[in-house]
C-alpha positions, 0 to 999 in steps of 0.5 A: 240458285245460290247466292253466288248464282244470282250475283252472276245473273244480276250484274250481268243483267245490269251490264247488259242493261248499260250496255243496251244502247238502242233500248237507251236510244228508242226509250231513255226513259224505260231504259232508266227504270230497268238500269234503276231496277237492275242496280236495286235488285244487285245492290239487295243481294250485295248487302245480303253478303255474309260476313265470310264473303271472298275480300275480292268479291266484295271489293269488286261490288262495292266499288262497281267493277261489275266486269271484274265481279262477274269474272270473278262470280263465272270462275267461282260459279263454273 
């Protein structure tokens, strides 16, 4: 899978995570270790960015607009 292939599962996987209300409500704190656990395997592939990466890109992830980000990943991945 490339880079790009596993940005787009992991902030979608993080999204899904925060999105995930009944797991937040059955198990907060399971619920917390898989968002903690989702945002650092995200942020370890974000800081493996090479240098050329698309300004855009980059500016979506570091400033956590995950919806854009994957908007952005879904075009460039499909």
């Amino acid at each position: 899978m490339s880079l790009y292939q596993n940005l787009r599962v992991a902030v979608q996987t993080r999204l899904d995570i925060v999105a995930d209300h009944a797991f937040r409500d059955r198990d907060s704190a399971a619920h917390l270790e898989a968002l903690k656990s989702a945002a650092a395997n995200l942020d370890a592939l974000v800081a493996t960015l090479p240098s050329d990466t698309d300004p855009t890109l980059r500016h979506y992830l570091e400033r956590q607009s995950y919806t854009k980000a994957l908007a952005w990943l879904q075009d460039a991945v499909a």
